[in-house]
C-alpha positions as CSV (number, residue, x, y, z in Angstrom):
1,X,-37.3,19.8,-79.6
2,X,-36.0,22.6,-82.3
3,X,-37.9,25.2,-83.4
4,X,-39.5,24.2,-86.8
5,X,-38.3,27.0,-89.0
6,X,-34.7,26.0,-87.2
7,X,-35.1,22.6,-89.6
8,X,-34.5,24.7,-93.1
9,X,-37.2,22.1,-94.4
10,X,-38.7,23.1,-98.2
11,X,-42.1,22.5,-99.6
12,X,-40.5,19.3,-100.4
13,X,-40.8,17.5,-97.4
14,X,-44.1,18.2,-96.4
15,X,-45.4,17.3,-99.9
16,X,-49.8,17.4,-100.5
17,X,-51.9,15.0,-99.9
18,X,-55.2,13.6,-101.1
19,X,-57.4,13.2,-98.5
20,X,-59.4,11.8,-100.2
21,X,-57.9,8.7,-101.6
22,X,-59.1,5.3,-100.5
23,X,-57.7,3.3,-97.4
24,X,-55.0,0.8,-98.2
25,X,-56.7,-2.1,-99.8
26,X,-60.0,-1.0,-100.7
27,X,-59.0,0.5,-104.4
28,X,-59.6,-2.4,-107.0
29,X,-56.5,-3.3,-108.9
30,X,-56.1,-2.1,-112.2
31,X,-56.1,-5.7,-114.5
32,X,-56.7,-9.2,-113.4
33,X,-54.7,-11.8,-113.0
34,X,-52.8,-13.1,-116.4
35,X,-50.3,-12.1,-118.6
36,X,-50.2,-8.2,-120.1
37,X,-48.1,-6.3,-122.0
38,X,-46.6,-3.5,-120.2
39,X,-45.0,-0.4,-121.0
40,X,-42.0,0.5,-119.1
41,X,-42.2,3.9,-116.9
42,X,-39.7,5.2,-114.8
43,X,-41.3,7.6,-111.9
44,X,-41.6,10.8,-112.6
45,X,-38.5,12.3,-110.1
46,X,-35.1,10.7,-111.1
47,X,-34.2,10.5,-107.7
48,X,-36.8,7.8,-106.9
49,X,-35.4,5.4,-109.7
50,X,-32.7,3.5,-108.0
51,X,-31.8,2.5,-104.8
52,X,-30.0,-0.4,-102.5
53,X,-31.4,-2.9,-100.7
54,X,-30.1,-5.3,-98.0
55,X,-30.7,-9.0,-98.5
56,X,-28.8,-12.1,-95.8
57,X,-26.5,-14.2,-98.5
58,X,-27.0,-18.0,-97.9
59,X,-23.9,-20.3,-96.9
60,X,-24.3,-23.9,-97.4
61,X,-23.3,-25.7,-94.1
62,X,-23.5,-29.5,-94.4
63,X,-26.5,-28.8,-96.9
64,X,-28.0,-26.1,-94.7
65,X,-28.6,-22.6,-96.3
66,X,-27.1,-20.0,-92.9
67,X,-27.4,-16.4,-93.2
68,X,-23.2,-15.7,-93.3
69,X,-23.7,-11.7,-94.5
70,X,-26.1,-9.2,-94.9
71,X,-25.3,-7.2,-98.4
72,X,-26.6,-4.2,-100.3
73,X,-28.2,-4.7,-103.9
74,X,-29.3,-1.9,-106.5
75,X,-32.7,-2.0,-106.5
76,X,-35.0,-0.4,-109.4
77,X,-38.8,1.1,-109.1
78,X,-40.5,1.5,-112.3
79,X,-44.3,2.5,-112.6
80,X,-45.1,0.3,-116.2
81,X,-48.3,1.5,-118.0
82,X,-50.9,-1.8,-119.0
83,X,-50.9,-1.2,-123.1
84,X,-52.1,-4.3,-124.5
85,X,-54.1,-8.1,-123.3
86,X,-52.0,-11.1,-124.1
87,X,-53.9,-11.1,-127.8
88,X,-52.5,-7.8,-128.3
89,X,-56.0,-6.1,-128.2
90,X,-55.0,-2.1,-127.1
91,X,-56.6,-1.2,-123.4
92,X,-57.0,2.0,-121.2
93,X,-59.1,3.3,-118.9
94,X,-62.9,3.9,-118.9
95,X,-62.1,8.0,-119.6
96,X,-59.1,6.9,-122.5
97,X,-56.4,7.5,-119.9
98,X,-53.4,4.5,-119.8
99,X,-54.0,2.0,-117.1
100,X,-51.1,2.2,-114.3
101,X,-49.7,-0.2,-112.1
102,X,-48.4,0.9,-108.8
103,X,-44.6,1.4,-108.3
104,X,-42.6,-2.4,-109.1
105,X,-38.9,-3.1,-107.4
106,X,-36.6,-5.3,-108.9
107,X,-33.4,-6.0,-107.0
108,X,-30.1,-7.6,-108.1
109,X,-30.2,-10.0,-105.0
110,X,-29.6,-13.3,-106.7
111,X,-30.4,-16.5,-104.2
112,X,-28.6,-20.1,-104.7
113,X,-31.5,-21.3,-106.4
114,X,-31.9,-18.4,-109.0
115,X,-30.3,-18.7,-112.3
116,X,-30.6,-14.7,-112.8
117,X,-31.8,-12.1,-110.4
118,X,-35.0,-9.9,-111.0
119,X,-33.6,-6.9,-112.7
120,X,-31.8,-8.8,-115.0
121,X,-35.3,-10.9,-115.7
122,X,-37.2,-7.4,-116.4
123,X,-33.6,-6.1,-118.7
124,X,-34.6,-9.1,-120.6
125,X,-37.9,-9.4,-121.5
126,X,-37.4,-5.8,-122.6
127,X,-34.8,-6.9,-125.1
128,X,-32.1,-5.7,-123.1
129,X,-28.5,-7.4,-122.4
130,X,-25.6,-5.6,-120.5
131,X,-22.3,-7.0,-121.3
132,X,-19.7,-5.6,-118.5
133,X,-21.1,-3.7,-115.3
134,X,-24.6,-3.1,-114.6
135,X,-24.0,-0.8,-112.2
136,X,-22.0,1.7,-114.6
137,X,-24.6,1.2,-117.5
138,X,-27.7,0.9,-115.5
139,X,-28.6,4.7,-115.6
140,X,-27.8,5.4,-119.4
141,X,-30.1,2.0,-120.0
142,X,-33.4,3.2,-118.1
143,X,-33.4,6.2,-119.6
144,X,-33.4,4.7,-123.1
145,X,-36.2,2.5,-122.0
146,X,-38.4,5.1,-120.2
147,X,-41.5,5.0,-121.9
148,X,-40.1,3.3,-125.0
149,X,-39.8,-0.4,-124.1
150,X,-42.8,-2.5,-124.5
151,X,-42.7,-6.4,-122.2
152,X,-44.8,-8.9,-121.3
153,X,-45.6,-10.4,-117.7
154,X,-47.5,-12.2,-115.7
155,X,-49.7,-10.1,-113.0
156,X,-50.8,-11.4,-110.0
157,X,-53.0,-10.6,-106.9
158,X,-51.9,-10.2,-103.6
159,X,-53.5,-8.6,-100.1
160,X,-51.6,-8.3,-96.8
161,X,-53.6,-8.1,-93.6
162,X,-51.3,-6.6,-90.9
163,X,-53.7,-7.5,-88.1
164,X,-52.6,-11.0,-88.0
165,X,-49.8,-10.7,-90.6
166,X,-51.2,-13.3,-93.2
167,X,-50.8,-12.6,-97.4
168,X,-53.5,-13.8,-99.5
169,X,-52.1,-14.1,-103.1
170,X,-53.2,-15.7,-106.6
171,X,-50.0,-16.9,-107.0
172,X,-48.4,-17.7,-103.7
173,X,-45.0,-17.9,-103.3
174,X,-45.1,-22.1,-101.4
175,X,-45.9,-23.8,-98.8
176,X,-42.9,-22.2,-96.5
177,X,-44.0,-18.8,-97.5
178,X,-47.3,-19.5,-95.4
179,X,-49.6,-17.5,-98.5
180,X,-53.0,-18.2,-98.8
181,X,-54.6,-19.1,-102.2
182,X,-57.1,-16.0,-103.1
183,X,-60.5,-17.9,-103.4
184,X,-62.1,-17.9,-106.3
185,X,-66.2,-17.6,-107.2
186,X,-68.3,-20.5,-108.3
187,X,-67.5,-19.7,-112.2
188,X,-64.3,-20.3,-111.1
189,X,-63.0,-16.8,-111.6
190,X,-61.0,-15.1,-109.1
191,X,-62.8,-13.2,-106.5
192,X,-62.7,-9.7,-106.2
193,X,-61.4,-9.0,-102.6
194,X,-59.6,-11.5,-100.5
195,X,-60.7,-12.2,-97.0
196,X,-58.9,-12.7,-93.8
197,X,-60.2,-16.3,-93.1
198,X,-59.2,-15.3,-88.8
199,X,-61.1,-11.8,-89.0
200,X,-63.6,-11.8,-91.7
201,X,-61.7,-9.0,-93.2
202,X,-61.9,-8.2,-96.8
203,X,-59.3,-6.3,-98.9
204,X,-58.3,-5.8,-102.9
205,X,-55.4,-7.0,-103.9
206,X,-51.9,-5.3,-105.0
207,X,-51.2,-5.8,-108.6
208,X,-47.7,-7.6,-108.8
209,X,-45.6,-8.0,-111.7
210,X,-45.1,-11.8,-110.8
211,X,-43.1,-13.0,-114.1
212,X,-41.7,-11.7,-117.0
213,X,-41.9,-13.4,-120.1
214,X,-38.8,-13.6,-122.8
215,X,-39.0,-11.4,-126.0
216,X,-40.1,-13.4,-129.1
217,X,-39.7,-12.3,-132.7
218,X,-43.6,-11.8,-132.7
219,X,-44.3,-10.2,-129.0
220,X,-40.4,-8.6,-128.7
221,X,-40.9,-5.4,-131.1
222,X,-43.9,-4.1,-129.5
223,X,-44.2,-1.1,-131.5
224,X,-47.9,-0.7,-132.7
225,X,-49.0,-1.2,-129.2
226,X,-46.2,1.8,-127.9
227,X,-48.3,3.7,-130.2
228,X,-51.4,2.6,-129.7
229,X,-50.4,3.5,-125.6
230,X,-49.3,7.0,-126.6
C-alpha cells in the first residue's frame, strides 16, 4: 500500500461532506408528478457537463434485435431549476429559493425504435436545432443555454429498492422493464413514498425528467418566467 502523501492527492479528492443529509430515498422529491416548466442549469464545475456512455447497438437477425457492439455516446448532465406549473403560475421554495431537481443525463444513444435520441429531444424543446456535428457545437450550445433556456417536461416518480432490485415508478417504462406502478391514495392522488410490496420497505421517489414537450409559439419564449426564476 503507498504511503498517502506519496498519492500527490489535492483537497479535491477528498471533497466535504454533509453528514447530515438524509439516506438515499427518504428526502421528498421536489414537484409532483406532471408537466413543469424547467429552467436549464448546467452543474456548477464544467468538467461535470459532458461525458460518454456505453450502450450494446441492436442487429436485426431474422427479426431478432442481438447485441453486435457495444459503443460510446456523449452523454449530458444538467441540474434544471422548476420555474413555473403547466398554467405558468411562478413557484419556489417555502424560504423563496428556486426549486432544484437532481442532476438529469441525456445521451445520444439512439435505439431502432427511436426517431431521435434524448439529447436531441431536450435541444428541442429548448428551441434548439444543430445543423452539422453535435459533437463540435455541443459545448458552445450549453453554454448559451445555461441558465437562459426555459422548457417544458413531464416529471415523473421513480424509487429503486436494491434489496431485491425492483423500481417502483409513476410512469413505468412496460411490461418487459418489470416496473411497478407507484400506488396511489384513495383520492386517487399519488402516494407519497413507494413501498417494496416483498419487504414492506418504503422510500421517496427520484424526480425524472420523463418527457419533454415541443416549443410552441405560446410556451417556447419563456421569458417572463426566466425572470420571474431569477
Amino acid at each position: 500500500m503507498p504511503d498517502l502523501r506519496s498519492l500527490n492527492l489535492n483537497e479535491d479528492a477528498a471533497p466535504q461532506v454533509d453528514w447530515d443529509s438524509p439516506p438515499p430515498g427518504m428526502q421528498p422529491p421536489p414537484v409532483t408528478p406532471g408537466v413543469w416548466y424547467l429552467k436549464l442549469v448546467m452543474p456548477e464545475n464544467k468538467e461535470d457537463w459532458f461525458d460518454g456512455v456505453e450502450r450494446a447497438t441492436l442487429k436485426d437477425a431474422q427479426g431478432k434485435g442481438i447485441p453486435s457492439s457495444v459503443r460510446k455516446f456523449l452523454e449530458v448532465t444538467i441540474v434544471p431549476e422548476v420555474v413555473a406549473d403547466n398554467q405558468k403560475r411562478p413557484v419556489a421554495a417555502e424560504d423563496g429559493s428556486p426549486l432544484k431537481l437532481g442532476p438529469q443525463r441525456f445521451n445520444t444513444f439512439k435505439s431502432p425504435k427511436m426517431n431521435i435520441h434524448r439529447l436531441a429531444e431536450l435541444l428541442r424543446g429548448c428551441g434548439v436545432r444543430i445543423e452539422g456535428s453535435i459533437l463540435e457545437q455541443v459545448d458552445s450550445v450549453f453554454t448559451q443555454l445555461n441558465g437562459q433556456a426555459i422548457f417544458e417536461a413531464e416529471v415523473i416518480w421513480r424509487a429503486y429498492f436494491k434489496s431485491t432490485d425492483t423500481t417502483v415508478s409513476t410512469h413505468p417504462r412496460g411490461k418487459k422493464s418489470g416496473e411497478l406502478v407507484w400506488p396511489r391514495a384513495a383520492d386517487g392522488n399519488w402516494e407519497l413514498m413507494a413501498t417494496n410490496p416483498s419487504t414492506g420497505e418504503k422510500a421517496y421517489g427520484y424526480a425524472e425528467i420523463a418527457n419533454i414537450k415541443l416549443p410552441t409559439a405560446a410556451s417556447g419564449s419563456g421569458e417572463n418566467m426566466a425572470q420571474a426564476a431569477t
